[in-house]
N, C-alpha and C positions, 0 to 999 in steps of 0.2 A: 257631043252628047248634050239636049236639051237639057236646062234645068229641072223642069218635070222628070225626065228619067232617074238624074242624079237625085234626084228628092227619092226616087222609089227605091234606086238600090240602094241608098241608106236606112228607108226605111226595113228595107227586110232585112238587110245586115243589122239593123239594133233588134228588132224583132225575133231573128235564131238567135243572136248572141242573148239576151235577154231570157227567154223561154228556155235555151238548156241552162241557164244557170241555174234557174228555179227549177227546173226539173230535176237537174243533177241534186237541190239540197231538198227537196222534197221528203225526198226517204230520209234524209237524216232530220228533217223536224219531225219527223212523225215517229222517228226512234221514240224507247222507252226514256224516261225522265232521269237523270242523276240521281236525282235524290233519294232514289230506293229502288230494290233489285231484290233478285232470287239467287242465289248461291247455292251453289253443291258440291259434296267433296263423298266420295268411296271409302270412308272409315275402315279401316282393320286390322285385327288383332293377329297376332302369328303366335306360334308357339315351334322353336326346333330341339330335337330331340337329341340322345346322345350319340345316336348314329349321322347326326346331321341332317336330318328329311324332317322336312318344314310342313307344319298345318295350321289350315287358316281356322282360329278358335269363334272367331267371330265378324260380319263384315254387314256393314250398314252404309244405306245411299241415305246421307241425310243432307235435308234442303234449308234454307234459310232466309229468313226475308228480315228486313230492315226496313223500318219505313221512312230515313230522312239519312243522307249523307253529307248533304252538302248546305252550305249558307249556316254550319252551325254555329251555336253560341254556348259561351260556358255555364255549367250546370244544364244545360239543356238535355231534357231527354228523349230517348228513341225508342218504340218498340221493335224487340228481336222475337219473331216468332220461329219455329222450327219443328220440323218434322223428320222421323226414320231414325230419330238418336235409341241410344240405349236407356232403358226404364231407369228413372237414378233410384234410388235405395238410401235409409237413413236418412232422410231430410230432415233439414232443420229451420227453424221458421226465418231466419236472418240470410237472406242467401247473400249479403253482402259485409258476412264478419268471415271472422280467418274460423270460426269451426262451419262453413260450409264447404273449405276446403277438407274435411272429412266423411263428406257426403259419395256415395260411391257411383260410379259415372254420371257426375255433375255434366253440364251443358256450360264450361266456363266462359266467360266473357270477358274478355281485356282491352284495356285500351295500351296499343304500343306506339312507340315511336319508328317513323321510318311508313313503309311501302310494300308491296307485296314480293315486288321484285329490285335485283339491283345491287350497286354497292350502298344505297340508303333501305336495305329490306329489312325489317318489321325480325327480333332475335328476342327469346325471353329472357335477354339482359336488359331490352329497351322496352318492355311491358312490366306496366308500373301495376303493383300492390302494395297494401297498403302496411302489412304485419310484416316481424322478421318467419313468422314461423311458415307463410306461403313459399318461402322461398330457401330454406333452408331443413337439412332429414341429419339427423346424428343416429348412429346404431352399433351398439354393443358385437353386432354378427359381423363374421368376416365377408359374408357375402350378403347385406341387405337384398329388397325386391329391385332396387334402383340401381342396384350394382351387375343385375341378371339382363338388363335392357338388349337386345337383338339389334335397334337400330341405332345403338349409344355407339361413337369414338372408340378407340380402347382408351383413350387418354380420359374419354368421361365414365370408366367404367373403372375405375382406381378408387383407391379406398380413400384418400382426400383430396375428392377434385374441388380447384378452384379455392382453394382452403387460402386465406392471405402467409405472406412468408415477408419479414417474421410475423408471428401470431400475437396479436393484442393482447396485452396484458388482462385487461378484464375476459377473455376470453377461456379461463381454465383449460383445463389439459385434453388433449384432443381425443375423442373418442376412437372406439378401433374404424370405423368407416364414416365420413363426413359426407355429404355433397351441398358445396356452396352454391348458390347463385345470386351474382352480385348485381346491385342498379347500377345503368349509365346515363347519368341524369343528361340535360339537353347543355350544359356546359362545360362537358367533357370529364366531371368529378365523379370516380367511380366508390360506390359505396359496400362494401363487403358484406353486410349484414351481420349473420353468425348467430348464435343465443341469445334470443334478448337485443338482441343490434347490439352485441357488445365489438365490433367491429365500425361501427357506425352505420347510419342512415339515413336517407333523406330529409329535410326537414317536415316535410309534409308528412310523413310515414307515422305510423300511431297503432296503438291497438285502440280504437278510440273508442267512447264511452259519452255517454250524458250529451249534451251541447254539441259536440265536435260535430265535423264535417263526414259523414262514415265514406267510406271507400265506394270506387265504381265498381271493384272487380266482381265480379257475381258468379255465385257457384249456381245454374240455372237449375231446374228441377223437370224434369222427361219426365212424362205420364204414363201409363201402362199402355198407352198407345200410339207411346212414340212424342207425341208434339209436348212441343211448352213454348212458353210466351213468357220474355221481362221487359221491367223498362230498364233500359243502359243510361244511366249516364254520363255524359261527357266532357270532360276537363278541358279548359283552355290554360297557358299560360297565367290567365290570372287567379287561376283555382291553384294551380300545382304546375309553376315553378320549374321545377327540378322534371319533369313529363315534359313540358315545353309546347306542347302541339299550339302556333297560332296559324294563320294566312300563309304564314313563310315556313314554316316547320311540317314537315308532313307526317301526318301520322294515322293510323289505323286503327279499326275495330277489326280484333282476331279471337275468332270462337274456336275454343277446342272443345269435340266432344267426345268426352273420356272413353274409351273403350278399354284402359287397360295398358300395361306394360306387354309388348310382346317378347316373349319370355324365351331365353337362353342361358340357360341356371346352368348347362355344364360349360359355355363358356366354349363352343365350336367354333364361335368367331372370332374369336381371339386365338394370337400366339399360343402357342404351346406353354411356354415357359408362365406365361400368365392367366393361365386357366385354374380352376379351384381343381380340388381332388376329387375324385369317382365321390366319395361320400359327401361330401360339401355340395360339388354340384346337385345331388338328389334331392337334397336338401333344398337346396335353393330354387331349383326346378320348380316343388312342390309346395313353395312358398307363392312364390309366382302363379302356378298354377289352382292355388287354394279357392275353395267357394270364399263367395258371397257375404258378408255378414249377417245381410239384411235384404229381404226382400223387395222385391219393385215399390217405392210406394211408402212401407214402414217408415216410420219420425224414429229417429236417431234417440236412444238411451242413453242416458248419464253412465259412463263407469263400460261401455260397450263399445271398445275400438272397432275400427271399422278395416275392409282388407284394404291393405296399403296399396297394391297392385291394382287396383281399381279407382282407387280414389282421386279427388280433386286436388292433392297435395302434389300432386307429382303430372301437374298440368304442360313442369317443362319439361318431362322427358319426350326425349327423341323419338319414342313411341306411338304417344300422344301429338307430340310438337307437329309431326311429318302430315296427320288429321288434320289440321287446323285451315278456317276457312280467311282470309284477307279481303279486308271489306276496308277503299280506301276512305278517309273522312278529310271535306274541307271544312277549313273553320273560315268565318266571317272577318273582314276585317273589324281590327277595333280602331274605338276613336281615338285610340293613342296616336294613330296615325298622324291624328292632325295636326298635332304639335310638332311633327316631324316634317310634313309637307308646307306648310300655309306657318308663316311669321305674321300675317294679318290679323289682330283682335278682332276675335267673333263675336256675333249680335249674340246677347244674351238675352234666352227667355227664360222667367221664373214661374216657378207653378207646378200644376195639375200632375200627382204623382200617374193619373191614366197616361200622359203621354210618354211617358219614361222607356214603353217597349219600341213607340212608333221611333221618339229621337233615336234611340241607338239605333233604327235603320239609317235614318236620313241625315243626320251627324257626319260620317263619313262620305257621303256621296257629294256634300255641299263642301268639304271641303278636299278633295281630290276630281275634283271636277272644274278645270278654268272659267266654265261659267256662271257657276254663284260662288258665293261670297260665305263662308264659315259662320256657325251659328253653333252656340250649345244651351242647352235644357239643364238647368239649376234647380231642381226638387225642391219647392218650398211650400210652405201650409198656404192652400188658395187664398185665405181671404187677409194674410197677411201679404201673398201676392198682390192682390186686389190693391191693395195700402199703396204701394209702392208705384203705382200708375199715378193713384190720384197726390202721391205727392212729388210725384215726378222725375223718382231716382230709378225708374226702370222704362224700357222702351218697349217690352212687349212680356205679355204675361199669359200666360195660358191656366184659362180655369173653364168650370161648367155653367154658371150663375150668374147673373148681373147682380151687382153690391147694391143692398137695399138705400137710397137715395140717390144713386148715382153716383159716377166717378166726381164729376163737381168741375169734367172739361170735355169737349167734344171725341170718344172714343169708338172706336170701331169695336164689334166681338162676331170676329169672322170665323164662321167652323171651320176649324181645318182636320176634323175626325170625329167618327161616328161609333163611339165603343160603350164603356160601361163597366160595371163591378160585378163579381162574383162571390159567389159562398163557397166557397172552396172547401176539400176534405179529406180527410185521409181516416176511411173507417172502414175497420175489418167483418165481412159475413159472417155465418155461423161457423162457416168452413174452415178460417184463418187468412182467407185470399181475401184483396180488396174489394170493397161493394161498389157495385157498377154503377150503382143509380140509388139518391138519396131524392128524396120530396122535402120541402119544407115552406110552409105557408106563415103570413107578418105572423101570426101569432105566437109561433115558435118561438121567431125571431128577436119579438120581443121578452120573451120571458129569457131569455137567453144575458140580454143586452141589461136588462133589468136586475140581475142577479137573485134571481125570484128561486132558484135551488139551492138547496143548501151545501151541495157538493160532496160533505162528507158528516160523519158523526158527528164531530167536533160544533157545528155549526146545528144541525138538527137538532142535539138532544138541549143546547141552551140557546139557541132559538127561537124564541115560542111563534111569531111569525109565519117561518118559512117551515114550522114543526109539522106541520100536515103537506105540506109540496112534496112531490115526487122527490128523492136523492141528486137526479141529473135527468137530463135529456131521453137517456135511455131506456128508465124507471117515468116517463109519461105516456100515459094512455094514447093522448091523440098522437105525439110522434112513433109510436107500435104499430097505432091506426095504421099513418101512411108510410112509415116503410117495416113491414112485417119480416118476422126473420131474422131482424140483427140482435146480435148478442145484448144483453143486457148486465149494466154494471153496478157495483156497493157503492165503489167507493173509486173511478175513476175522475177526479176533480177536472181534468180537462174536460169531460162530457157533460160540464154545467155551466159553459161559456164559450164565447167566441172570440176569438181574437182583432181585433180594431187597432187604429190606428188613435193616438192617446192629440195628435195634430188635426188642428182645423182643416176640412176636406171636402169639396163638392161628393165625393163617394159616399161620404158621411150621410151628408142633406139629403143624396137621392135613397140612400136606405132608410131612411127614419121618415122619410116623405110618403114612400110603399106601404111604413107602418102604419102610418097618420091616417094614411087611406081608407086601411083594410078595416070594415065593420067589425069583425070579433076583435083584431085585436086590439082598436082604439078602444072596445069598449072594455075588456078585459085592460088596458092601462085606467081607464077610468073606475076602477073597482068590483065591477062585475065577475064573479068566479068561472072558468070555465067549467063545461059542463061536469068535470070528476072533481070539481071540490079546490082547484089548483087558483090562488092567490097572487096579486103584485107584490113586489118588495114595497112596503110601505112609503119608502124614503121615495120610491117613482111614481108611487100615485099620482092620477093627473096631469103627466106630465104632457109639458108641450112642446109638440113635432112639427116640424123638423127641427135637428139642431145640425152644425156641422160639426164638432163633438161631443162625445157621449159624455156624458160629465158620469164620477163617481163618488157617486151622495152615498152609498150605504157609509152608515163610522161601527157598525157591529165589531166590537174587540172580544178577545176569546174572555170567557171569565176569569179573574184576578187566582180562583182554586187548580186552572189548568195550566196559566203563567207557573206559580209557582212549584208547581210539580215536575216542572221542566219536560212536558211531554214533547215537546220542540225547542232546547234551548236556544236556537236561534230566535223563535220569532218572540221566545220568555226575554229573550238579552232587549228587543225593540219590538214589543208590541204594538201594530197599527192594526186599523178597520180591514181584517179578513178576508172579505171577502174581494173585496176589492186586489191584495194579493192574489187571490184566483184568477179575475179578470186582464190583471197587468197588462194595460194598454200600452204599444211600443210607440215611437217615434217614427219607427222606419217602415214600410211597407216591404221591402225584401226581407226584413225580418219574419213575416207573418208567412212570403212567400216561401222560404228557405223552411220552416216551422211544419206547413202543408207538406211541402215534398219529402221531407224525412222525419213527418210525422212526431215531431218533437213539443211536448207540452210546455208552454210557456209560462203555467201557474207558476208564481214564487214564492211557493213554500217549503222546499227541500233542506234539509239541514244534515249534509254530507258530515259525518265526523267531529258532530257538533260537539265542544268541550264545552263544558259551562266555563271550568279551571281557563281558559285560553281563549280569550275575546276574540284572537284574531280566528277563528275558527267559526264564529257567530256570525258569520253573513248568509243571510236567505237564498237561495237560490232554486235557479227556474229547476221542473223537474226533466227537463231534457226529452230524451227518445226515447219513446214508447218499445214495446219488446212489439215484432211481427205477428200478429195474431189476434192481437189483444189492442189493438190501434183506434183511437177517437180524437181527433180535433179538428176542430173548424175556424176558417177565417175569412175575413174581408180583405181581397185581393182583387187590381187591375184584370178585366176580363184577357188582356192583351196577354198576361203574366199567365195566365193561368194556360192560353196555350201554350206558352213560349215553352212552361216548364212541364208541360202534362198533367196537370191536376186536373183532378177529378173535379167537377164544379154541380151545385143542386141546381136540383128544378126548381122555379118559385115558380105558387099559387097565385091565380090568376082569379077564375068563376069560380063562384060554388051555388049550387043549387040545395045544400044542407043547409038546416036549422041552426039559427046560433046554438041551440040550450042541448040538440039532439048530441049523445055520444057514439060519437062514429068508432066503426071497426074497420073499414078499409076505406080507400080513397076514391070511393064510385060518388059521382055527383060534383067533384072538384077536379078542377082544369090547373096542371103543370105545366110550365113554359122552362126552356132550355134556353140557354144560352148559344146559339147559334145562330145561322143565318137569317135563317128562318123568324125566329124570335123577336130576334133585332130588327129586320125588316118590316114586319106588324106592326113594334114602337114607335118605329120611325114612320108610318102612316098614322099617328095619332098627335106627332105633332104640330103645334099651329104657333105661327107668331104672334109674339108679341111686340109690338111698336114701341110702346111706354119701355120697357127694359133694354128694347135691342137683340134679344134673344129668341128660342124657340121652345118652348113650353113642353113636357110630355102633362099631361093629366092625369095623376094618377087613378082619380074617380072612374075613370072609363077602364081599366083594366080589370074592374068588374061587374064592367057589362058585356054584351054581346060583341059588341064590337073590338075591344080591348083583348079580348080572351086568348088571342094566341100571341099577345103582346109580351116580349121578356121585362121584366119589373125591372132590373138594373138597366137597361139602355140610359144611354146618358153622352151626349154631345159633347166636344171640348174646343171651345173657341182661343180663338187668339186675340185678348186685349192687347189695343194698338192706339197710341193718339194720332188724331187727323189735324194737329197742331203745336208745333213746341219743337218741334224734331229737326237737328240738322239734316243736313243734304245726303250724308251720306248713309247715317241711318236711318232716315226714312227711304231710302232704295234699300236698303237690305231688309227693312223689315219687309217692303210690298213684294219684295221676292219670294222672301217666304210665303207670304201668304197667298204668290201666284204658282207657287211650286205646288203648296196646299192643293189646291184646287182641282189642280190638272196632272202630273206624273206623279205626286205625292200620295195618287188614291187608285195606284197600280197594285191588285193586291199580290202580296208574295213574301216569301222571307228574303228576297235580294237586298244586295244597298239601295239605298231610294224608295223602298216599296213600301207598301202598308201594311203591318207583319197581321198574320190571322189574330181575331177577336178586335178587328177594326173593321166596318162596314163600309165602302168605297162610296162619296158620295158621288152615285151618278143616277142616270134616268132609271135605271130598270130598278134600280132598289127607291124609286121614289123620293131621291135626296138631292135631284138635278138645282133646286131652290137655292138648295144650303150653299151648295158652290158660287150658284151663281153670285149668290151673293160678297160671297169671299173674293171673285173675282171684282166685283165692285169697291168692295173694301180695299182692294187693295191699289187702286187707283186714287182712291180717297185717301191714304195712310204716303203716296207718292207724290199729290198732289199738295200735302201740308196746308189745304185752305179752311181746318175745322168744317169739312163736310164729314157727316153721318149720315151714306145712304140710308134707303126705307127699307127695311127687311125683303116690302114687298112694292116695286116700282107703281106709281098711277100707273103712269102708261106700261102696256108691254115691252119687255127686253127685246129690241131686233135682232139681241145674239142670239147665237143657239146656245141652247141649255145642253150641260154636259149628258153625253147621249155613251153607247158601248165600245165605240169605235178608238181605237189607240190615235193617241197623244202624237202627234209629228214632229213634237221636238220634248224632249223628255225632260230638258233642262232648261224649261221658262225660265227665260230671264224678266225683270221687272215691268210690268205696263210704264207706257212712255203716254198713253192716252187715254181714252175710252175703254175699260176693260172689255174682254168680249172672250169667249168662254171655249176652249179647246177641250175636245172631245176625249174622254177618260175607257181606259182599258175596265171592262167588265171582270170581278170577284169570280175566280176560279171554283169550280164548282163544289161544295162540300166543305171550305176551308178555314172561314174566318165567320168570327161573329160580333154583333155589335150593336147601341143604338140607343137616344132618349134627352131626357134632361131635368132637375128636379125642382117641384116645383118654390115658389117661395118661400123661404124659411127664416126663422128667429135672427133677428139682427145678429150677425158675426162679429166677434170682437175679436182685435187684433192677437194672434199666437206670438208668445216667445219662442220660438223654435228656433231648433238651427236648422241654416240651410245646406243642401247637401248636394253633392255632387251628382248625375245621373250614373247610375249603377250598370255597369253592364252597355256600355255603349258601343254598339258592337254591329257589324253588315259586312255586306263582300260587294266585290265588282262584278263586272258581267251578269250573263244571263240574257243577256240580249244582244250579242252578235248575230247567233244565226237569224233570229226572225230581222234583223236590220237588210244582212244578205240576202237570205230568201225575199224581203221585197223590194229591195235592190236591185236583184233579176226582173222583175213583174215589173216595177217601175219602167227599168229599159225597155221589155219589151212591149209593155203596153205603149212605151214612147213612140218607138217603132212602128206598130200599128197606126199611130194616132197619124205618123208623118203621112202616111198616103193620102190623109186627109186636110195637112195644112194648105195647099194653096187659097183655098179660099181665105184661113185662118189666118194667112198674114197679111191679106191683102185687106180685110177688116181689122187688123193688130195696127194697119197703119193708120186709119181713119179715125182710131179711136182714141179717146180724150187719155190727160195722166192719168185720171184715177183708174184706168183699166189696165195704163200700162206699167204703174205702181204694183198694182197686186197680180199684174203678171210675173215684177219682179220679185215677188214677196212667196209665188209659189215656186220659181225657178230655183230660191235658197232652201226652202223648205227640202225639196225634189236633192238637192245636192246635201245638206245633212245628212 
């Protein structure tokens, strides 16, 4: 056989071998996504009679959709929407305290431990809540409704089942029927419950109140049409412990939705000897059988028990239990991992509380990955970050701003993400359900930031200042204007502030840079009334923007006549400047996030059980969580955060075509920008460089003009400070890894490990940010090369690399430039998912923060996610190889003629091709 033959039928043996393997995976990339699915299960209710003949009371196909199951993170949330349930009845505005479990065919939601199927499947011993009284029914009757159950054991149909033996002393004398149901925490310690937990209970377990962390389990609420929609949220080990779900623990979301005990009051199923008597069963039949309390829909009355036999209390009977829908959930790995895998000391970067969502992808993937090198993200106030470069005791810092005079030595500030800050919210409609969409333009924002409302009486009526200001937010004209419909409040003091960060922050700069910007409300800070008469807090007159933080000048103390009357004797025990208490800026940025998600007001002026008599009783405290219904607060949080944990995030003002002086009634003539892709992308077409700082500029002047107009106001850039001199050998290879990781697989968007989690903008060509990389890839040759170069943001000559363009990355795990950087082709932002973008402009000299530095919160991703697409072009590979062979002979006979450098980066594609 010539060698031309043998070249052909190799090549068509790679060519079928190649092509079916891509076809065989074809269909299954084109499957639906993990991450979210449609479930259904055939609900229904029996009822058998005393002659034995069975009828079906009730039967419902109901479906369900989840929109995330896999890559999660703790506290993270998911919406469960659902349809064909039964209408709930009695509602109560908390669907996640234990009196929702008396809401009558609840939509419940649990999170359990275990699987659908199996000897690890998913038992209401291993689905966590959060009270003893979810899990436990005491009754005076010989036959309670729980006792009547058709699909119960007969062992679970006994008058104390599960009851512990012996019975804990705090536990009192046992009722004529019990039914226990005990937790089996993830370390094998089984928890009895009982009244009250007087048997014990998890640690995590609470009926909890004020501050606390509230429970995931959700009594959901079905509309007269069947559907309803929550958000779920989701525990890892480092929430709860005693639940356990991480990477390695499997555990599930399981919906039951309530239709009822099916009902066997005379006890047909059971033994003879253990059946109730002809009267007793009738009895208990018709217990079972009983109407309703409460109609579809009707809100639950005080003092108005609900029927037991329908209710959310009795979510684990056998009844109920047998409905229930198994939805598996993976969690992400965390960066505990690292410490487990990798004894290597990781590159430390300090800084930029925005990159805290991206590290906890990339944390993990850098350090279970043989090809880079372990790194972690240390949260600390930018521009004490910033310090620490210039004086040499850190190697890499990530902020959004160049320090005004320079670092004072040759430093790179390479982007390595394209995100931004949000106004985050949690505010109830007219309805009591949460408001889909808030408006809020600088003006707002500043009145807010300024303490220009008085918040409550106490403040208004000795005030004379803020004595004619609207009460809060919600009592002002122009926020009515633009979002019409929401409730309005007296005297709720969270709805006269926003929550911030009390640490020096580029998120800071870039919000007070938007205000600085905006014509009404610079001039409204410089003394100008708005149009209804509404005033600055005196103490902020004039004030000059940007800062990176908010300082708090008001010293307003209550009057010396209100101390002594002890109307609060707490803040009578240590009176300080009031309002400022309202404001109570924190330290921590998940403070504010955790705040948002469960709605919890962080004013601190509570005074729980205050004794004058007993000092220790005299501490101020925050007012905790809001009651459902009645919900207002707002904060400054990571755009990244706000997906991660579902928060709601406002619109900021952008154009207006209104008169400073005119008083508007709705929001016709002004332009809202969202925080998404969309948003962020505009921003990011408005930035330009700047050479003098090293950095890239957004303007915020242009965001109200034509060009700006669909531009998000928080966009905002987060570079990586790096010196390009001073650095040993070995950390400067890790840091230019980072910053080549940055560049190229680091701007994959997704929630996988390594990716760039949504509310980050991928910089690549199609989002107009191919610069920003390219640059970072230059950086990072310069940061490897230790010769105090600082590339130009923007080269004289043109780049002969290519600029990152939509095409996936050929090796996902760049290792360090060894030369010339040169720029690999970045995976294109999945459509609809992530938002981002910007940077602020110059502001007031930073002075150094005492703060502590803190650990990154939440650092957390998973593996995989890219097997199949590697196989699927794996196949294409081969057999595109195959095809090509019919074509080599020429191919090698010019392969031989030609110089190294051709035959170099034939080798260089032959490794790629094998990756």
């Amino acid at each position: 056989m010539t060698p031309r033959r043998r070249l052909a039928y190799a090549a068509a043996a790679l060519t079928a071998t190649g092509l079916l393997v891509a076809g065989l995976l074809v269909p299954l990339a084109m499957a639906p996504a993990e991450s979210a699915g449609t479930y259904r299960v055939t609900a229904t209710r029996d009822a058998i009679a005393e002659d034995g003949t069975t009828t079906t009371l009730d039967q419902r196909t109901v479906s369900m959709d989840v929109s995330q199951t896999t890559n999660l993170r703790g506290r993270q949330q998911v919406t469960v929407s659902w349809s064909g349930a039964h209408p709930t009845g009695g509602t109560v505005a908390d669907v996640n305290s234990a009196a929702g479990a008396g809401e009558e065919c609840p939509f419940v939601l649990l999170q359990c431990r275990g699987t659908a199927s199996g000897d690890n499947s998913v038992r209401p011993e291993t689905c966590w809540t959060q009270t003893w009284a979810e899990r436990f029914q005491r009754s005076s009757s010989a036959w309670p409704v729980w006792r009547t159950d058709a699909y119960a054991d007969t062992d679970a149909r006994g008058s104390a089942v599960a009851a512990p033996d012996p019975r804990p002393a705090p536990c009192f004398g046992a009722a004529r029927s019990e039914r226990w149901l005990p937790f089996e925490a993830a370390d094998g310690t089984t928890y009895a419950g009982g009244s009250a937990g007087c048997a014990g209970m998890a640690p995590e377990s609470a009926n909890v109140d004020g501050s606390g962390l509230p429970s995931n389990t959700t009594y959901g609420i079905t509309g007269t049409d069947g559907k309803g929609s929550e958000q779920f949220t989701v525990f890892s080990a480092d929430e709860n412990a005693s639940l356990g779900c991480s990477s390695e623990v499997p555990c599930s979301l399981v919906a039951v939705p309530i239709m009822g005990v099916s009902c066997d009051g005379y006890g047909t199923k059971l033994p003879e000897e253990s059946r109730p008597t002809a009267s007793a069963g009738a009895r208990a039949d018709a217990l079972c059988r009983a109407n309703d309390v409460y109609a579809p829909g009707q809100i639950a009355t005080t003092g108005t028990d609900s029927n037991l036999a329908v209710s959310g209390s009795l979510w684990w009977a056998p009844s109920n239990w047998r409905n229930r829908i198994t939805v598996p959930l993976t969690f992400a790995v965390s960066s505990s991992v690292c410490s487990v895998l990798s004894s290597a000391a990781p590159l430390t970067a300090f800084g930029s509380v925005l990159f805290s969502d991206i590290s906890a992808q990339w944390t993990p993937k850098f350090c279970t990955d043989d090809r880079l090198q372990p790194f972690v993200h240390v949260q600390a106030a930018d521009t004490a970050a910033r310090t620490l470069i210039a004086a040499g005791t850190a190697s890499v810092v990530l902020s959004s701003r160049a320090p005004d005079g320079g670092f004072g030595k040759p430093v790179v500030q390479a982007p390595v993400a394209f995100t931004g800050f949000a106004v985050a919210y949690n505010v109830d409609d007219s309805s009591g359900r949460p408001a889909k969409t808030l408006n809020l333009d600088a003006r707002l924002l500043a009145k807010l930031l300024t303490e220009s409302y008085p918040a409550n009486s106490l403040v208004g009526d000795n005030y004379p200042a803020l004595a004619k200001n609207p009460m809060n937010i919600t009592k002002d004209p122009e926020f009515i204007a633009l979002n019409p419909g929401l409730p309005q409040y007296d005297a709720v003091e969270a709805a006269s502030t926003i929550m911030t960060l009390s640490t020096e922050t580029d998120m800071t700069a870039a919000l007070t840079s938007y205000i600085d910007a905006d014509p009404e409300a610079r001039k409204w800070l410089d003394g100008v009334p708005d149009p209804w008469g509404m005033v600055v807090n005196p103490n902020y007159l004039r004030i000059a923007l940007p800062v990176s933080s908010w300082p708090q000048l008001d010293e307003f103390v209550l009057p010396q006549s209100i101390i002594d009357a002890k109307v609060n004797p707490c803040y009578s025990y240590s009176p300080s400047p009031y309002l400022g208490l309202i404001a109570n800026p924190t330290g921590f940025v998940q403070n504010i996030v955790q705040n948002i998600q469960y709605s919890m007001s962080n004013v601190n002026i509570a005074c729980p059980n205050g004794d004058s008599s007993d000092i220790t009783t005299l501490r101020l405290r925050t007012q905790g969580r809001q009651q459902p219904g009645n919900r207002f607060v707002l904060g400054i949080v990571p755009l990244t955060s706000a997906y991660r944990y579902s928060l709601r995030t406002a619109s900021l003002q952008t154009t207006s075509d209104v008169a400073a002086s005119e008083k508007i009634t709705d929001a016709t003539g002004r332009t809202f920008v969202a925080g998404d892709d969309a948003g962020l992308k505009a921003a990011g077409a408005l930035l330009e460089p700047d050479e003098e700082a090293g950095t890239w500029d957004l303007d915020y002047a242009q965001l109200h003009e034509t060009a700006g107009a669909a531009a998000y106001p928080g966009a905002l850039p987060v570079y990586a400070d790096v010196p390009t001199t001073g650095l040993d050998r070995s950390t400067a290879k890790r840091a230019a890894q980072l910053l080549e990781y940055a560049a190229t697989s680091g701007q994959q968007a997704g929630t996988g490990n390594g990716q760039l989690p949504p509310g980050a903008l991928p910089l690549t060509e199609s989002n107009g940010l191919s610069a920003l990389a390219a640059y970072t890839h230059r950086a990072a040759a310069a940061v490897l090369d230790q010769k105090g170069e600082v590339p130009k943001l923007v080269p004289d000559d043109p780049d002969p690399t290519p600029s990152p363009t939509d095409e996936p990355t050929d090796d996902p795990t760049t290792t360090a430039p060894t030369g010339p950087a040169t720029t690999t082709p970045l995976t294109p932002p999945s459509a609809g998912g992530s938002p981002s973008a910007g940077k602020p402009g110059k502001g007031a000299s930073p002075k150094p923060a005492e703060t502590e530095v803190i650990r990154t919160v939440g650092a957390e991703s998973s593996f995989g996610g890219v097997g199949l697409p590697v196989v699927l072009l794996a196949g294409l590979v081969v057999g595109v190889a195959g095809l090509s062979l019919r074509f080599t002979g020429r191919a090698i006979a010019l392969a031989r003629t030609a110089g190294p450098a051709l035959r170099q980066r034939a080798r260089s594609a032959g490794r790629r091709v094998r990756r």
